[in-house]
C-alpha positions as CSV (number, residue, x, y, z in Angstrom):
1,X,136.6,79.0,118.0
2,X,137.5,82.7,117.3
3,X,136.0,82.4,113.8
4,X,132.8,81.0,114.9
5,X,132.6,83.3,117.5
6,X,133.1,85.9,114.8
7,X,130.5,84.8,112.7
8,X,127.7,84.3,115.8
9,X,128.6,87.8,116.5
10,X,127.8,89.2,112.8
11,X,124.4,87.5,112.3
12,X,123.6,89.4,115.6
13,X,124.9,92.6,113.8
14,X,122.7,92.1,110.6
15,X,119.2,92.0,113.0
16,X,120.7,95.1,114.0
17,X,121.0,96.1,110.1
18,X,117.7,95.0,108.6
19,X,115.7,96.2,112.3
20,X,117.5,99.8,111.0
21,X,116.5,100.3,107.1
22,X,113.5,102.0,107.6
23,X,115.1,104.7,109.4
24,X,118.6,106.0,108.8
25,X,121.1,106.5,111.2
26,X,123.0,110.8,111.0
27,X,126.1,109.4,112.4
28,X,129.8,109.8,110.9
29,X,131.2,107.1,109.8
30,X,133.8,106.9,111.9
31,X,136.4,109.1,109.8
32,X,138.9,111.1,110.8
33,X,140.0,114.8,108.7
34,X,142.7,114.6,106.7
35,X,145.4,117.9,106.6
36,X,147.0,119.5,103.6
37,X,149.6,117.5,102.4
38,X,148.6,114.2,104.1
39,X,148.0,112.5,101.0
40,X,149.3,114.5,98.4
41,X,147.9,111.7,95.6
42,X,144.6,112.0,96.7
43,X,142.4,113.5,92.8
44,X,138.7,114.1,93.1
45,X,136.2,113.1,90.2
46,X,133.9,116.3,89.6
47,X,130.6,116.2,87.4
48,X,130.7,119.8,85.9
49,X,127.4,120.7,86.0
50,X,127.2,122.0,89.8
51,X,130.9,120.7,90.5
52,X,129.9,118.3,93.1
53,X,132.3,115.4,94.1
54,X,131.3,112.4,92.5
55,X,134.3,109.6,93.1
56,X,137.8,109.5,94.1
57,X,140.7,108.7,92.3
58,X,144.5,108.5,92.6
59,X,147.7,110.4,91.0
60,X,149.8,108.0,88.8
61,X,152.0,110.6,86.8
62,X,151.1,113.8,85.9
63,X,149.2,112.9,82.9
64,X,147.3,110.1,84.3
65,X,144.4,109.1,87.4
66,X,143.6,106.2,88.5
67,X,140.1,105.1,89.4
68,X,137.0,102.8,88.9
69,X,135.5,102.4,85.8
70,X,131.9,102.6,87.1
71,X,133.2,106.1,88.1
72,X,133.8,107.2,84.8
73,X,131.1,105.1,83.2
74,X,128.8,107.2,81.1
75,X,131.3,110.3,81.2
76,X,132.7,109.6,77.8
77,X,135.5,112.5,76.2
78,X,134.7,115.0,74.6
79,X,131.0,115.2,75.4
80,X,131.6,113.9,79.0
81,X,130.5,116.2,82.0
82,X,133.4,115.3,84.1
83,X,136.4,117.1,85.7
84,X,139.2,116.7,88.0
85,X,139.8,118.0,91.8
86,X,143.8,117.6,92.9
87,X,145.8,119.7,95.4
88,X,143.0,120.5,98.4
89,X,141.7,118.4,101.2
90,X,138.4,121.0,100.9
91,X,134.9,119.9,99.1
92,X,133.7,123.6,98.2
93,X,132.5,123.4,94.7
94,X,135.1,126.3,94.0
95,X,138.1,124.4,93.4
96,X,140.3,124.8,90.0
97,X,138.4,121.8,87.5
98,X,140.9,120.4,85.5
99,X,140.0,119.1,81.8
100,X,140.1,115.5,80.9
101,X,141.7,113.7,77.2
102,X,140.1,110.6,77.5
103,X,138.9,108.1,79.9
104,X,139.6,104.5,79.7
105,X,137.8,101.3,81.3
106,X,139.1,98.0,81.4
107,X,137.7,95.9,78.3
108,X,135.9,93.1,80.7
109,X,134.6,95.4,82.8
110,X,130.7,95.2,83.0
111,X,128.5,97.6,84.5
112,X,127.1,96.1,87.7
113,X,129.5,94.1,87.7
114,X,133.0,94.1,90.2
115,X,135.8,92.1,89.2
116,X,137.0,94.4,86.2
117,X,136.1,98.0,88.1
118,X,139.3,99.7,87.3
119,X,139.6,102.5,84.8
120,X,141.9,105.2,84.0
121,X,141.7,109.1,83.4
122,X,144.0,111.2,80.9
123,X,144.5,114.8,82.1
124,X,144.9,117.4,79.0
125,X,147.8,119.2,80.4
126,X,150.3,117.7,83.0
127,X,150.0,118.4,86.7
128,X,152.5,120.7,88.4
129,X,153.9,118.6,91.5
130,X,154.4,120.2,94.8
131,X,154.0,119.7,98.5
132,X,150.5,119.0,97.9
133,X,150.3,117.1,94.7
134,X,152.2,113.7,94.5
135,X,151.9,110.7,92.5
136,X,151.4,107.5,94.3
137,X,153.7,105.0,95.5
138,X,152.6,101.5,95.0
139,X,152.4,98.7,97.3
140,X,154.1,95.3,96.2
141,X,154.3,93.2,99.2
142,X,151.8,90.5,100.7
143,X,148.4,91.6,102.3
144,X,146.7,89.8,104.8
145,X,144.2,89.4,107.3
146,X,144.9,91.5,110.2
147,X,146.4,94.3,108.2
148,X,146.0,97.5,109.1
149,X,145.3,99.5,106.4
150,X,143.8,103.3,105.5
151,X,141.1,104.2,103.5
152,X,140.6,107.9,102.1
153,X,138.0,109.8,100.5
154,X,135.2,112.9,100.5
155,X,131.9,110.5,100.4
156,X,129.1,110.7,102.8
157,X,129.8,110.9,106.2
158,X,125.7,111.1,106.6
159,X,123.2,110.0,104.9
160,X,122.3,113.5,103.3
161,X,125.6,114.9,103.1
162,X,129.1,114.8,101.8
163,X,132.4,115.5,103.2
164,X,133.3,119.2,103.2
165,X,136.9,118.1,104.5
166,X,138.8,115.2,103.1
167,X,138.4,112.3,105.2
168,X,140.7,109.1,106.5
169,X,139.7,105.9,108.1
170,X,142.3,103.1,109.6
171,X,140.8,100.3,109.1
172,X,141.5,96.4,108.6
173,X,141.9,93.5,105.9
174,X,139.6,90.8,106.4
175,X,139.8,87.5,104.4
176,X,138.0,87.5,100.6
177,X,136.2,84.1,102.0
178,X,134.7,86.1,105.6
179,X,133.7,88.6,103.3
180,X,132.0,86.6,101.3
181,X,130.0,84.9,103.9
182,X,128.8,87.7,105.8
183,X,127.8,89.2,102.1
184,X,125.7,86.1,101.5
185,X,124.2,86.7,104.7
186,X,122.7,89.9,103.3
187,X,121.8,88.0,100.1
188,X,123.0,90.9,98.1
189,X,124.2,88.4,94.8
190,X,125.7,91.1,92.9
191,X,128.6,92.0,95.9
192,X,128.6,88.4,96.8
193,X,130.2,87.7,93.5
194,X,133.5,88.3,94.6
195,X,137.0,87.0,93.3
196,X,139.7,86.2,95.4
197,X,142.6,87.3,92.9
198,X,141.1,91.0,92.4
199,X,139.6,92.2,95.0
200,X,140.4,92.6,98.6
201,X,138.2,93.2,102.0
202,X,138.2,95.4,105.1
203,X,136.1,95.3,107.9
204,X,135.4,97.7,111.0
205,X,133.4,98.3,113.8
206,X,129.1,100.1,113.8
207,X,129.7,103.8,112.7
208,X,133.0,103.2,110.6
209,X,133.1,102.5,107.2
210,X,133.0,104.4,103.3
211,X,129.9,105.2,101.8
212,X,128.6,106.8,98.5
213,X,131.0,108.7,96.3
214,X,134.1,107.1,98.2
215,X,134.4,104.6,95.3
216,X,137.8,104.8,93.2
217,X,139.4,106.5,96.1
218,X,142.7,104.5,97.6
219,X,142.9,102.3,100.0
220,X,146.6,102.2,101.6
221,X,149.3,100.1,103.2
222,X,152.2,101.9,105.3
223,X,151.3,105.0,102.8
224,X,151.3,102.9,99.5
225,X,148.2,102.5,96.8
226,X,146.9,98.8,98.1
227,X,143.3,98.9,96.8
228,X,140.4,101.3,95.3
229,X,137.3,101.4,97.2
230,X,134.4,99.4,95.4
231,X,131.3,98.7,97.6
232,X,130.2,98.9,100.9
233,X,127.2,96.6,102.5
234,X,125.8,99.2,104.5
235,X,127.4,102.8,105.1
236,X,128.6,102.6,108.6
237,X,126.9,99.7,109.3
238,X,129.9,97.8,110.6
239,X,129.3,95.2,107.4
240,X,132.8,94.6,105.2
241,X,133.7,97.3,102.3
242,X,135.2,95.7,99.0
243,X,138.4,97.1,96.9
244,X,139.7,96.5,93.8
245,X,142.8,95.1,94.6
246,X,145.4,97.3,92.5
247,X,148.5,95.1,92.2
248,X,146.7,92.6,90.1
249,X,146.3,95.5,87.7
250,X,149.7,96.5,87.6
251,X,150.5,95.3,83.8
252,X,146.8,96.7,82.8
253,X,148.3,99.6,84.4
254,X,151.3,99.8,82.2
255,X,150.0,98.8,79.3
256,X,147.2,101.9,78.8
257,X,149.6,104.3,80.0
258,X,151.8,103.5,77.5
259,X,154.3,102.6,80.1
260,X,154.6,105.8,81.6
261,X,153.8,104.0,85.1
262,X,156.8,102.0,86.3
263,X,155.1,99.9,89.0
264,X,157.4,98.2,90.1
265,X,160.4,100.7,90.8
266,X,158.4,103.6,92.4
């Protein structure tokens, strides 16, 4: 009964969605502003030319980022036209731009498409930890429906802005199969081709939710990388936001760094 009561309750919601299109909502999306130090692993992707924040990424040692490979996509080193953000929770364009080695996408990776959307970013000189600046801890244990979990990054909070203040949102795992139902719903077929072994959901309320240029940030469990944000239906629309679900990755991981990322013992 709860599920179909769920489901009733969603096709409602997308009347509300496509009645909306034609003219966009202002409001936040629901987050709330991080403070220095909260999460300490937290790297922004930069395109040089005007230094605006393009995705997010995570700290994995201090040679190496984790992120999204449609992130990176395009931003191929040495002629690439991208740079990294670590250290602030501030979006001012006047940040220190570190210089990136190389990039790396996974091999099946293909653009549009999201099962393979991980990637990785080689700093040229190694990042000074401190107070502000931590590598991530990874999460190992089981996720499931219900879980409360936290999402973090500088992407639009409206539709004609970004976030000048790094932003956090608790939100909750839903199951890969609801996802994929509502997603049909919306007859979106590229989102809708999910995989249940490498990606994960969440879902919240009207008003809450990530949006552009939140993709490759992390999504966390009890303050441990669980996922990398992906795709959302509708920014703040209340529809569910896909992840790349990290631990699947975790010998990918390994492997590109050269085994400089333990997984399993951090």
């Amino acid at each position: 009964m709860f599920n179909f009561i769920h489901f009733v309750s969603l096709s409602l919601l997308f009347n509300g969605f496509y009645s909306s299109l034609s003219s966009p909502s202002r409001r936040i999306y629901g987050g709330n502003t991080a403070v220095p130090g909260q999460f300490p692993y937290y790297a922004s992707l930069r395109v040089l030319s005007g230094a605006y924040h393009n995705c997010g990424g995570v700290i994995l040692s201090k040679l190496w980022i984790l992120t999204c490979a449609h992130c990176i996509d395009g931003y191929e080193i040495p002629q690439g036209n991208l740079r990294i953000v670590y250290g602030t929770i501030y979006n001012e364009g006047t940040e220190k731009l570190h210089s990136i080695a190389k990039t790396l996408k996974h091999e099946n990776w293909r653009e549009k498409e999201f099962i393979y959307d991980i990637g990785l970013i080689k700093l040229k000189c190694p990042i000074e930890f401190n107070e502000n600046v931590q590598p991530v801890k990874f999460y190992t244990g089981q996720i499931a429906a219900g879980d409360e979990v936290t999402v973090i990054g500088l992407g639009q909070t409206k539709f004609s802005e970004s976030a000048k203040v790094l932003q956090y949102l608790n939100t909750n795992i839903i199951s890969i199969w609801e996802c994929k139902s509502v997603c049909n719903l919306v007859n979106d077929n590229q989102t809708c081709d999910l995989n249940l072994k490498n990606q994960i959901c969440t879902q919240s309320g009207p008003g809450y939710g990530i949006c552009h240029a939140d993709s490759g940030g992390p999504l966390t469990k009890d303050g441990k990388l669980t996922g990398l944000a992906l795709f959302g239906l509708n920014c703040g629309g209340g529809l569910p936001n896909g992840y790349i679900f990290v631990s699947k990755f975790t010998e990918w991981i390994e492997k590109n760094t050269n085994s400089e990322i333990c997984i399993g013992t951090n």
